[in-house]
C-alpha positions as CSV (number, residue, x, y, z in Angstrom):
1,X,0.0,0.0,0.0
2,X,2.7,2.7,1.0
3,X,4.5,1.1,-2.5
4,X,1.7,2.6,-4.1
5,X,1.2,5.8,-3.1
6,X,4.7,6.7,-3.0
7,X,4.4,8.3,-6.4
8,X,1.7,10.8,-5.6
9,X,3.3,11.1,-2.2
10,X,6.6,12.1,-3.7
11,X,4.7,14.5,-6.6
12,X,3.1,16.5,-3.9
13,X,5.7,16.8,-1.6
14,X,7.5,18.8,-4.6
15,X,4.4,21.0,-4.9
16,X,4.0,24.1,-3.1
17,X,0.2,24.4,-1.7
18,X,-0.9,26.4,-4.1
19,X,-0.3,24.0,-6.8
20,X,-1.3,20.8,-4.1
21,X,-4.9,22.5,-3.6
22,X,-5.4,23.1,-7.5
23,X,-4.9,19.5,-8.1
24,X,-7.0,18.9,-4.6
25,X,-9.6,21.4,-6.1
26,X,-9.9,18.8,-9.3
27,X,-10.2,16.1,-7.0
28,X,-12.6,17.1,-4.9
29,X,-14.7,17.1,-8.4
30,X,-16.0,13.7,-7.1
31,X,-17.7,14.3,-3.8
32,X,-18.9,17.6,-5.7
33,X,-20.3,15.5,-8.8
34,X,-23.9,16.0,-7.5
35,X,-23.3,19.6,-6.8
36,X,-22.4,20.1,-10.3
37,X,-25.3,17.9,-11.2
38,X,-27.3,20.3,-9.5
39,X,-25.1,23.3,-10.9
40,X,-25.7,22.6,-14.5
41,X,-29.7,21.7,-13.4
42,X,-29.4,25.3,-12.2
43,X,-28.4,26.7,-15.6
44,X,-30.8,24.5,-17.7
45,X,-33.4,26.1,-15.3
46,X,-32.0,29.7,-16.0
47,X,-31.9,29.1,-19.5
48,X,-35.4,27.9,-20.0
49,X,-36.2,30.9,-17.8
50,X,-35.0,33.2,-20.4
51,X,-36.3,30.7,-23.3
52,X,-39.8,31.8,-21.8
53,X,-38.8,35.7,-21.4
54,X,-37.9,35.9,-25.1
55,X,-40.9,33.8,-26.0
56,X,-42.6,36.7,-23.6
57,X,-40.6,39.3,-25.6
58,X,-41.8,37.9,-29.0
59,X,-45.4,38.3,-28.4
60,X,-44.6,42.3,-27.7
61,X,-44.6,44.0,-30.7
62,X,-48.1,41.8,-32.4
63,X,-50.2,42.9,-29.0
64,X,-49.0,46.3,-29.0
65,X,-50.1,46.7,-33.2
66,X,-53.3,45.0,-32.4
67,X,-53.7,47.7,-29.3
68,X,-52.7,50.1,-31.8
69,X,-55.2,49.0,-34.7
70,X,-57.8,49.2,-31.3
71,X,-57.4,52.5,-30.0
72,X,-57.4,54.0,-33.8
73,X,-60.6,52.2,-34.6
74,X,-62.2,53.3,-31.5
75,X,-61.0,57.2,-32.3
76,X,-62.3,56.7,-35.8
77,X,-66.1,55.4,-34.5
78,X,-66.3,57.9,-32.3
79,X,-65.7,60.7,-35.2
80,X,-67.6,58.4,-37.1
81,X,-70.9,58.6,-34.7
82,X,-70.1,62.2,-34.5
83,X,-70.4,62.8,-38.0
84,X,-67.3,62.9,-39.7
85,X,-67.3,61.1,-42.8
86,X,-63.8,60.8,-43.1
87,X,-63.8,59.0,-40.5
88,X,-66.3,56.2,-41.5
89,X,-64.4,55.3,-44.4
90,X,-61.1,54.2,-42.3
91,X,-63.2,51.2,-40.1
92,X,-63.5,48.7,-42.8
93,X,-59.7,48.8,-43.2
94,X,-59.3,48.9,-39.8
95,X,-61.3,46.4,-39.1
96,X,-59.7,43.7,-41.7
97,X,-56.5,45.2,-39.3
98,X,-57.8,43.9,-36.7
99,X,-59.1,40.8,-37.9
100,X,-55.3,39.8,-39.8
101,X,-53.3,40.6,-36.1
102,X,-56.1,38.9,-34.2
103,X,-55.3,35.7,-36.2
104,X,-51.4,36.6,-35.9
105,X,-51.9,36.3,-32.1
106,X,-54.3,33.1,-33.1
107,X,-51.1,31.3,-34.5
108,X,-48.8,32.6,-31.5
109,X,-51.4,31.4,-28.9
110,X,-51.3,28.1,-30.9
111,X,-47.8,27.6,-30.8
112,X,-46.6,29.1,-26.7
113,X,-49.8,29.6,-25.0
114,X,-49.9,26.3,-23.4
115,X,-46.4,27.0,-22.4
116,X,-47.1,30.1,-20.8
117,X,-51.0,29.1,-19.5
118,X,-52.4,32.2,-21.4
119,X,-55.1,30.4,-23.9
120,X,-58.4,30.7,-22.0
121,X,-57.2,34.5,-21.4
122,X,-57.0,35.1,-25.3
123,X,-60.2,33.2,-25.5
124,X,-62.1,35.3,-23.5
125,X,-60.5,38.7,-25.1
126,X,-61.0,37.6,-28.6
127,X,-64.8,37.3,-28.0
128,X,-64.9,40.6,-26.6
129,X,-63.1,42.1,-29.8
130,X,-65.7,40.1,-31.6
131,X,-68.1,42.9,-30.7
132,X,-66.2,46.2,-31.5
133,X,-67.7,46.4,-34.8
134,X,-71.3,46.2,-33.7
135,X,-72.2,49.8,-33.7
136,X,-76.0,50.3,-34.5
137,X,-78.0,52.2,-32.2
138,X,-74.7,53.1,-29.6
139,X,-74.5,56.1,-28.1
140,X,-70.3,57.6,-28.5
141,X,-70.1,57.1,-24.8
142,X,-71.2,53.4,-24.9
143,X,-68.4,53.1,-28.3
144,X,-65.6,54.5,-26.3
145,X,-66.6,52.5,-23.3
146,X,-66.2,49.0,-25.0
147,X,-63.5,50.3,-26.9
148,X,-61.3,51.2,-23.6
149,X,-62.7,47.7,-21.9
150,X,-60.7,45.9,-24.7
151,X,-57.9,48.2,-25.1
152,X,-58.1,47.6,-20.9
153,X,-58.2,43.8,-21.9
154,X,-55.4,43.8,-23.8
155,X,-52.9,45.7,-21.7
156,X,-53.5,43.6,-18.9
157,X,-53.1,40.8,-21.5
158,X,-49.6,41.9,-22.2
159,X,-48.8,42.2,-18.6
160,X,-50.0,38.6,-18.3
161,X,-47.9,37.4,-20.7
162,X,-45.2,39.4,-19.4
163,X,-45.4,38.1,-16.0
164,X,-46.7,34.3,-17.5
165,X,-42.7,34.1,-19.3
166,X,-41.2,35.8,-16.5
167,X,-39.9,39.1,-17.9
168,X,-41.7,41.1,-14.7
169,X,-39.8,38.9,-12.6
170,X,-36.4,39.4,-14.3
171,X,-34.2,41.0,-11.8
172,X,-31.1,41.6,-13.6
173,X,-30.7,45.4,-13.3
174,X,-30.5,45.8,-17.1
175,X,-33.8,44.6,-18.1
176,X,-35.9,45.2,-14.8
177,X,-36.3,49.1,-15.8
178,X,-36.7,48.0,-19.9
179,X,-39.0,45.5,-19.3
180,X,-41.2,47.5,-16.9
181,X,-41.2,50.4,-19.2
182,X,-42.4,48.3,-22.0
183,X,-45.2,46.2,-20.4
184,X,-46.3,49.0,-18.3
185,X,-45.6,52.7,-18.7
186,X,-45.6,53.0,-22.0
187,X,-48.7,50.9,-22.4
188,X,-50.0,53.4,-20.0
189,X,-49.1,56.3,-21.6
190,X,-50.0,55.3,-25.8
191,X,-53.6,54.5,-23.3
192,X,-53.7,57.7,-22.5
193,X,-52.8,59.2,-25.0
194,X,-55.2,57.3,-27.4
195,X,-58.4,58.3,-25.1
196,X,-57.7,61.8,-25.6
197,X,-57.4,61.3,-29.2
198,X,-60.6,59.6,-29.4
199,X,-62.5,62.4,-26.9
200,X,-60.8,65.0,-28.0
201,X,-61.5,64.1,-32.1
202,X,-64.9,63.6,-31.1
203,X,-65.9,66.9,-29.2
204,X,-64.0,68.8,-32.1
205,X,-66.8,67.8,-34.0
206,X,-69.4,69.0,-32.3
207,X,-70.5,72.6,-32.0
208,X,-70.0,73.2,-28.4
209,X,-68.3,71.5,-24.9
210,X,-70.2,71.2,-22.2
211,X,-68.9,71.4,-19.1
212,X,-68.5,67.5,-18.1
213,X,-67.3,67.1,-21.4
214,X,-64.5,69.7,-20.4
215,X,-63.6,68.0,-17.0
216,X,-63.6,64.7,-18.8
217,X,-60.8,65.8,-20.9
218,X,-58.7,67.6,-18.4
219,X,-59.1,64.1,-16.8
220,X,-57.9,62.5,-20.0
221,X,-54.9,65.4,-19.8
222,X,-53.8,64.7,-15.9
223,X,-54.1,61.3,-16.8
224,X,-51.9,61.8,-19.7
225,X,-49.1,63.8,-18.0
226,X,-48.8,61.2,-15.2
227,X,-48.3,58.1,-17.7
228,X,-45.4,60.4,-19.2
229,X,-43.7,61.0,-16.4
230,X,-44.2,57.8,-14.9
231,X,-42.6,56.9,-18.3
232,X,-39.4,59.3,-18.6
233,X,-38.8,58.1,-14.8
234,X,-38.8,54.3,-15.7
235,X,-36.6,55.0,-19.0
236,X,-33.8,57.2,-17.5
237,X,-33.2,53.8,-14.8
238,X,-32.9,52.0,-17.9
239,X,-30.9,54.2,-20.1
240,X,-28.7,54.3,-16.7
241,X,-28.2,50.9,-15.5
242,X,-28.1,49.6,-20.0
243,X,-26.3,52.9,-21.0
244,X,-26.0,50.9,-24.5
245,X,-29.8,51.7,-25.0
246,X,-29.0,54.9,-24.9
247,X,-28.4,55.9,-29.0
248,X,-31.5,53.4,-30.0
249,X,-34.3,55.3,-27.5
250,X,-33.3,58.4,-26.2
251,X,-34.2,60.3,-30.1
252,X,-37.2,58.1,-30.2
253,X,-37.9,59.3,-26.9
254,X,-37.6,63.3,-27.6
255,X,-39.4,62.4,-30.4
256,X,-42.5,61.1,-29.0
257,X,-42.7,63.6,-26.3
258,X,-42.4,66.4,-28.6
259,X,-45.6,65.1,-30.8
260,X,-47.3,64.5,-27.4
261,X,-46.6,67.8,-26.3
262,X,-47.7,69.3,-29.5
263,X,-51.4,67.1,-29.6
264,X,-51.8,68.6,-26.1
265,X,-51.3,72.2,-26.8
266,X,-53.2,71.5,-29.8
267,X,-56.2,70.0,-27.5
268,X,-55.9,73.0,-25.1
269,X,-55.9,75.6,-27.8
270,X,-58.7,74.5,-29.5
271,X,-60.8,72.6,-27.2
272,X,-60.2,74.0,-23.9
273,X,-59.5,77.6,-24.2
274,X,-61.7,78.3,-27.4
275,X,-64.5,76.1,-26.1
276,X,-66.4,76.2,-29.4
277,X,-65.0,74.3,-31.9
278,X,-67.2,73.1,-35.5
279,X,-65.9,70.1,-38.0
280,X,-62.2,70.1,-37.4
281,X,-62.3,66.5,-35.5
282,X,-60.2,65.1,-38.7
283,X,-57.5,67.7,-38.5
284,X,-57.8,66.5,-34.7
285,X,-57.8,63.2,-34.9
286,X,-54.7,63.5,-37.3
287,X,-52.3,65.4,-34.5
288,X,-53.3,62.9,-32.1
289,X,-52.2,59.5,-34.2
290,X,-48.8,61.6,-35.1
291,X,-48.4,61.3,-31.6
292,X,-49.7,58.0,-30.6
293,X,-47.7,56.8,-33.5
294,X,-44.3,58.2,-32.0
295,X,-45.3,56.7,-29.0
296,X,-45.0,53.4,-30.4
297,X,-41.7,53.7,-32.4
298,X,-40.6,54.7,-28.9
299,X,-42.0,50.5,-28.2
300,X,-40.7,49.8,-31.2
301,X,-37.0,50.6,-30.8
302,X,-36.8,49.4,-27.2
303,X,-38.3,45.7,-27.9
304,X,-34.5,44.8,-29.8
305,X,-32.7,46.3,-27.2
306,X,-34.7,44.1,-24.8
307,X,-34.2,40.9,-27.1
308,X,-31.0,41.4,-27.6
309,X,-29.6,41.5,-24.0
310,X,-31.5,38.4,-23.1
311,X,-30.1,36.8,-25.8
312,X,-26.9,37.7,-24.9
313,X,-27.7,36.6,-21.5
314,X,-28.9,33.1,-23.1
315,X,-25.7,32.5,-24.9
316,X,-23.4,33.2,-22.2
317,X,-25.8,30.7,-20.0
318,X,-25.3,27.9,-22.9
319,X,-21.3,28.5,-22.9
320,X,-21.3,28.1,-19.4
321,X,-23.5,24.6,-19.6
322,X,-21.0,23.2,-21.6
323,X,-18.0,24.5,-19.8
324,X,-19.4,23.2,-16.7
325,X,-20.2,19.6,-18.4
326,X,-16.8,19.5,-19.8
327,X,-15.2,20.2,-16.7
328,X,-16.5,18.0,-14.3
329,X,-16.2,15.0,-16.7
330,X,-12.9,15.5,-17.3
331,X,-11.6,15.9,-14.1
332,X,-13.1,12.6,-12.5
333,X,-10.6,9.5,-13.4
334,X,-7.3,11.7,-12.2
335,X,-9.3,12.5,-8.7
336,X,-9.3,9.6,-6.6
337,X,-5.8,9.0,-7.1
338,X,-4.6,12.7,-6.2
339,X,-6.6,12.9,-3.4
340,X,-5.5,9.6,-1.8
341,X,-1.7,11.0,-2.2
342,X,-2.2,13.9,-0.8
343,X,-4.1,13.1,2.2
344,X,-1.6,10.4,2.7
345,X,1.2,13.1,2.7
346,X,-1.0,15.9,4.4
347,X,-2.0,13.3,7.6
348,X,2.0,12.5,7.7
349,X,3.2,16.1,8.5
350,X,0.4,16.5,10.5
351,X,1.1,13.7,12.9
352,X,4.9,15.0,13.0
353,X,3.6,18.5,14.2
354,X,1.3,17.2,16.6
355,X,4.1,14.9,18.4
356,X,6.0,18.1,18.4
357,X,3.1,19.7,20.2
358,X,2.2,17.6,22.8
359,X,6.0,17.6,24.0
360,X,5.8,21.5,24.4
361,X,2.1,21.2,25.7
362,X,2.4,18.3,28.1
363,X,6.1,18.2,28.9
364,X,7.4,21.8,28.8
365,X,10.3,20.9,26.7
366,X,10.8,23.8,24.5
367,X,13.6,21.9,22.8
368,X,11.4,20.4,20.6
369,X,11.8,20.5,17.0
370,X,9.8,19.0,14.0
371,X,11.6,17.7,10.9
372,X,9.6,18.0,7.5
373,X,11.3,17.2,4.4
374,X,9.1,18.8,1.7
375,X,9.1,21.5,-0.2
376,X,5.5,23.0,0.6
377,X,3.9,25.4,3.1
378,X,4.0,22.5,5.5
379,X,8.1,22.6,5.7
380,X,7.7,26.4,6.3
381,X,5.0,25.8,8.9
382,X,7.3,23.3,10.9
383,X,10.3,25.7,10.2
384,X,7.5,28.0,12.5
385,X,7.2,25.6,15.2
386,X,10.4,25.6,15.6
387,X,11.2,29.6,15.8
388,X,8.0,29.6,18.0
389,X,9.4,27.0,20.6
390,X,12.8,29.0,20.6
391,X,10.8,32.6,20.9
392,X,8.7,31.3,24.2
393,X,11.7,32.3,26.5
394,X,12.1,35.4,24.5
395,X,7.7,36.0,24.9
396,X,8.3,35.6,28.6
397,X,10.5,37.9,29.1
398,X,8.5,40.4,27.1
399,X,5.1,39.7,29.0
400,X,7.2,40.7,32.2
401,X,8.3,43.9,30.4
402,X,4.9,44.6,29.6
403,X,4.0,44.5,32.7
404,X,5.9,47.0,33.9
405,X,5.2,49.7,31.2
406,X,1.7,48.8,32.0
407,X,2.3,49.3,35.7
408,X,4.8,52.5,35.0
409,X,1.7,54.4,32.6
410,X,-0.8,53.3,35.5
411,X,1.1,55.2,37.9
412,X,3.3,57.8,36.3
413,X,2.2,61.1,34.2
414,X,2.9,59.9,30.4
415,X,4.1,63.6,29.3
416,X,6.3,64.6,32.5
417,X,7.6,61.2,33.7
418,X,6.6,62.4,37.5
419,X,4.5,60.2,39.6
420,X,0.6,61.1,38.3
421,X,-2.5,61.1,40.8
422,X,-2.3,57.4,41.1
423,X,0.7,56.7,42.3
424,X,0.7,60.0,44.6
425,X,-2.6,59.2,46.3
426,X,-1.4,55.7,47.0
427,X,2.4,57.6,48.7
428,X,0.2,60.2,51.2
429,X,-1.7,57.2,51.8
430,X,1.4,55.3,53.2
431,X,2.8,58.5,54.0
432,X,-0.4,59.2,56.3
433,X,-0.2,55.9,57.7
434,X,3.7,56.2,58.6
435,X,3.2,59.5,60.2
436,X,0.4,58.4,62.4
437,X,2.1,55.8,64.0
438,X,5.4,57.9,64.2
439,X,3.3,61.1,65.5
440,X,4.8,62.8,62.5
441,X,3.5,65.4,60.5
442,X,4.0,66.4,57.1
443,X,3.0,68.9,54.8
444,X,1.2,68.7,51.1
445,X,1.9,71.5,48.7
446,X,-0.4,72.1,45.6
447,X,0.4,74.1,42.9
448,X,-1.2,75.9,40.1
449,X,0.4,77.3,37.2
450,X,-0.6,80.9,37.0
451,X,-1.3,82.0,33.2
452,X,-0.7,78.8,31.8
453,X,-3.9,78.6,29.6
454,X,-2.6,81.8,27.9
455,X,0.1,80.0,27.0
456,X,-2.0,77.1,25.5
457,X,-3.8,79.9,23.5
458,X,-1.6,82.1,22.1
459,X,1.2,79.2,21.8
460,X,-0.2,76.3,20.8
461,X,-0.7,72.4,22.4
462,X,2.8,71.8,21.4
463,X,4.2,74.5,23.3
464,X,1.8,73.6,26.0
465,X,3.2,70.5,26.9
466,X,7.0,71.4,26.5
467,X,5.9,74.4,29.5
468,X,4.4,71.5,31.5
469,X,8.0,69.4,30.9
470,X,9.9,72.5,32.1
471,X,7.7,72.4,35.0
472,X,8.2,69.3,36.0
473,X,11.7,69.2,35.9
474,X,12.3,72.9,38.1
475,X,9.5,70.8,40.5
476,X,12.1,67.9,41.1
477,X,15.2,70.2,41.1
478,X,13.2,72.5,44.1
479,X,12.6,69.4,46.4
480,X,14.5,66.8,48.1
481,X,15.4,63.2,47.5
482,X,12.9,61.4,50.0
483,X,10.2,64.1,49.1
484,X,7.2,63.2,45.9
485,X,6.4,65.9,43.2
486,X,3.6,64.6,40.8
487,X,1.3,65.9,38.2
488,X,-2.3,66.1,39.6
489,X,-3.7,67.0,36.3
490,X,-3.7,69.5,34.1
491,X,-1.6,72.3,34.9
492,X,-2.2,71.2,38.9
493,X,1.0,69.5,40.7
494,X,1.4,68.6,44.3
495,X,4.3,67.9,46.5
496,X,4.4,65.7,49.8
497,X,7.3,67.4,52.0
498,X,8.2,64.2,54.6
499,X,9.0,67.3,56.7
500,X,7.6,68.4,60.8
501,X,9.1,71.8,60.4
502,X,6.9,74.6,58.8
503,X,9.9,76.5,57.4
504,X,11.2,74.1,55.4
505,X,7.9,73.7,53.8
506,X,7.9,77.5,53.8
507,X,11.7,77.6,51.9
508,X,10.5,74.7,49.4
509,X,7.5,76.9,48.8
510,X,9.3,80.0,48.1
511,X,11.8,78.3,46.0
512,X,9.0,76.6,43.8
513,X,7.5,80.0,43.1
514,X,10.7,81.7,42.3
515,X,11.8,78.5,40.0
516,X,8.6,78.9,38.4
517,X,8.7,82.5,37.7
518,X,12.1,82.5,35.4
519,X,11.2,82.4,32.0
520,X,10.8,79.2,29.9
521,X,12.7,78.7,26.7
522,X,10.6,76.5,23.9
523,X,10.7,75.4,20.7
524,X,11.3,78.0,18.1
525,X,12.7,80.6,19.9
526,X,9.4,80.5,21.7
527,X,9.7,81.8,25.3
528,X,6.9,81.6,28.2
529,X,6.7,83.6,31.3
530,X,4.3,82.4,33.9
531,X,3.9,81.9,38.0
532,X,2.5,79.6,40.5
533,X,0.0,79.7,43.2
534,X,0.6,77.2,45.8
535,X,-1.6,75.8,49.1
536,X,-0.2,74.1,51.6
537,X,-1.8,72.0,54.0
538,X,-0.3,70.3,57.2
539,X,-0.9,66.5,58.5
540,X,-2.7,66.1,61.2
541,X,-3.3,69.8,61.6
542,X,-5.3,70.7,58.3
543,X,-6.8,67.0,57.6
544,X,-6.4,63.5,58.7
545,X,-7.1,62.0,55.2
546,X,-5.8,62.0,51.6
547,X,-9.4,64.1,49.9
548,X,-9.4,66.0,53.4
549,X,-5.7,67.3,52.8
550,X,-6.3,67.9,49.2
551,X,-9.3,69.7,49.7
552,X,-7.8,72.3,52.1
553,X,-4.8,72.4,50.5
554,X,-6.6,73.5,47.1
555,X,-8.5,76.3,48.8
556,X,-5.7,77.6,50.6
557,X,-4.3,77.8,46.8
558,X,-7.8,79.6,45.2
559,X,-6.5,81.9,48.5
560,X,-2.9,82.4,47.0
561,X,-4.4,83.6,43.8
562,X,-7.2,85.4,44.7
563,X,-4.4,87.3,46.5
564,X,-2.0,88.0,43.8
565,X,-1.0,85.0,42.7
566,X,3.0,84.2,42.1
567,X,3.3,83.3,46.2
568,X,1.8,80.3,48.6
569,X,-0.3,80.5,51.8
570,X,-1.3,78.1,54.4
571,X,-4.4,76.2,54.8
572,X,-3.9,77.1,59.0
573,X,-3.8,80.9,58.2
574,X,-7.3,80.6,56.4
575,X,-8.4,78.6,59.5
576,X,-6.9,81.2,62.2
């Protein structure tokens, strides 16, 4: 057995990992077969998904002529019935229209509408088409009613369709917008636009608008204006996420909104604003197909672009089905082999490591090394071990270190290098405690540096903290060995004087606020003149307790400065 997987043990073992997991990735082709299966079941799926969309896209363009050839006949019945004469003699012709796309749709109901479940639909909207050309004894309003009920039919028909082949559930961001604007907002707006026609044709016939009729067709207007902007809105998001649509609809766009606009200032000029208008429904009719008719080369020209990417789409998915197939075939006699050798070889090092492990884990020996004679990431990760067993002494010695920077920024100030408020609470706390049972007293200075936020403003941060460094270091020079300076915050510092005579707190006092008075040289030929205001407090006299001392020996300090500043006075003298 080991005979025979020497070779793929010694192939991998040349490999780097890289190259090992590529050759692992083809193997692995077998426990992923069904995966794959279901991979390529995915892409079949996808494909006869966009089979049916394109199916769905096919069936555009004859519904929207046969809406067309609708909403024209129904304008030309109601001049008709209004008595244009003109008129009449267009509803044979656009009747046989009707008739030839309403077998066209026949045929294509024949061939997909099983497919897409859409028969008993079409069924039902071809009998109601069967009775658009009964028109003896109708009133116009009962003519445009049935009209709009099939035009009505039929838009919801495409929509059916639309959503039957899912293209209204195509997500893809390229076609959602297209596809929306076809089916729906433009639909909308040639509706729209083909009700005024047939109103508006109709009233400029007669010999006078009566008011209902007038609010009827500023309806039709409203209505009208809202389909196109609901239409611009849905086309820009598909000129911007296809900008390749862009040169095929954009002109057609501008073109059909012009002619729109032009049949509604045409409607409000002579319907509207006149109010009277006598035997012009022709000229009437006329501006409102120009513009119904741009509306649908606007269809027109984005039905390609539509077709187009999802055949695109389609292709790709086909490549990919037989790049797929290929793939997984070809990679399946090689994989068992491979994969044997290299879990051989990858169980092997990691057995070695492991040893190496548990003697550093268990044992503490720290001598341990591992020995991996291969040329992949697994000889660099043993060459880790063994730095890492060599660096533990080195890591110990560095936790220790840490510790005390931690402990050094936990108790000393990080700009001055002086104890901070930690560490000198914790001092007059030991301080206080050797003094009481020595009968001892002691005295606590704190300082505050007169003029120092003019500094900070006029100076800058930087200059700032290199006063607060000067400070610092005059602090130290001004006291004794076995006496604490620290910074209290700020531009606050305090001083512990382990001293029972008043006068040498006094002289350390007087020499703090004659140190602090010379000027300060900074960065920059920067200089800085400022004082201090110091309180002093006595143990036991002036407080038995670190926040008692501190307290008193702040306000004897407000004292200082509220009397001059640049000197010191005693908590006892604010007492007495």
């Amino acid at each position: 057995m080991n005979s025979f997987l020497k070779p793929a043990t010694i192939l991998l073992n040349r490999l780097n990992y890289p190259r090992k997991l590529a050759i692992v990735g083809i193997v692995l082709a077998i426990p992923l077969c069904a995966l794959s299966f279901f991979t390529i079941s995915e892409v079949n799926t996808r494909i006869a998904t966009l089979e049916k969309e394109l199916v769905g896209v096919r069936s555009i363009r004859p519904m929207k002529r046969l809406t067309k050839a609708v909403q024209e006949h129904r304008g030309a019945e109601q001049l008709t019935l209004s008595g244009a004469s003109l008129a009449q003699k267009r509803l044979p012709d656009l009747e046989s229209a009707i008739d030839d796309l309403t077998q066209e749709m026949n045929e294509f109901d024949q061939s997909v509408g099983a497919l897409l479940g859409t028969s008993e639909e079409w069924n039902k909207l071809k009998s109601q088409m069967g009775e658009l050309t009964a028109r003896s004894g109708q009133t116009p309003e009962e003519s445009f009613k049935r009209h709009t009920d099939v035009v009505r039919g039929l838009i919801d028909f495409l929509a059916q369709l639309g959503d039957a082949s899912g293209l209204l559930l195509d997500s893809e961001q390229n076609t959602y917008y297209l596809v929306h604007a076809i089916i729906s907002e433009i639909p909308e707006f040639v509706e729209s636009a083909g009700q005024t026609r047939a109103l508006a044709s109709a009233l400029a016939q007669s010999n006078e608008l009566s008011a209902a009729e007038q609010i009827q067709l500023i309806k039709l207007l409203g209505s009208l204006q809202n389909a196109d902007a609901y239409l611009v809105k849905s086309l820009n998001k598909a000129l911007a996420t296809t900008p390749g649509l862009k040169q095929a609809i954009l002109s057609r766009l501008l073109a059909a909104r012009s002619a729109m606009d032009f049949f509604v200032l045409a409607v409000e000029n002579k319907l509207l604003l006149q109010g009277k208008v006598s035997g012009e429904g022709d000229a009437m009719f006329r501006e409102g197909t120009l513009a119904v008719n741009a509306a649908y080369k606007l269809c027109e020209s984005t039905i390609p672009a539509l077709d187009n990417v999802l055949s695109q789409r389609l292709e790709r998915l086909k490549f990919m089905r037989i790049l797929a197939f290929s793939a997984v075939t070809g990679a399946l006699l090689a994989a068992i082999y491979l994969f044997w050798g290299f879990t051989a070889a990858l169980l092997e090092h990691l057995a070695i490591l492991r040893n190496g492990a548990k003697q550093v884990a268990f044992h503490g020996n720290l001598e341990t090394r591992v020995n991996i004679t291969s040329s992949d990431e697994m000889a660099a990760l043993a060459a880790c071990f063994n730095d890492m067993t060599g660096a533990m002494q080195k890591m110990v010695a560095d936790i220790k270190e840490t510790h005390r920077q931690i402990d050094y920024l936990a108790n000393y100030d990080a700009l001055t290098g002086i104890p901070n408020r930690n560490l000198f609470s914790d001092r007059m706390k030991h301080l206080i405690s050797r003094s009481a049972r020595e009968q001892r007293k002691f005295f606590l200075l704190f300082i505050d540096l007169d003029d120092f936020k003019a500094v900070n403003d006029t100076l800058g941060h930087e200059s700032g903290d290199l006063l607060l460094m000067g400070v610092a270091d005059r602090l130290k020079k001004c006291i004794r060995e076995q006496d604490t300076v620290a910074r209290f915050g700020g531009d606050e510092f305090t001083v512990l004087i382990e001293s029972s005579e008043t006068e040498g707190a006094e002289k350390t006092a007087q020499r703090i606020v004659e140190a602090l008075s010379i000027k300060f040289d900074l960065a920059g030929d920067r200089e800085a003149i400022i004082g201090s205001s110091i309180g002093i407090a006595a143990y036991p006299a002036d407080g038995a307790d670190v926040i008692t001392l501190l307290k008193n020996a702040d306000a004897a300090m407000y004292r200082a400065k509220r009397e001059g500043k640049h000197c010191y006075r005693f908590f006892a003298e604010m007492a007495g």
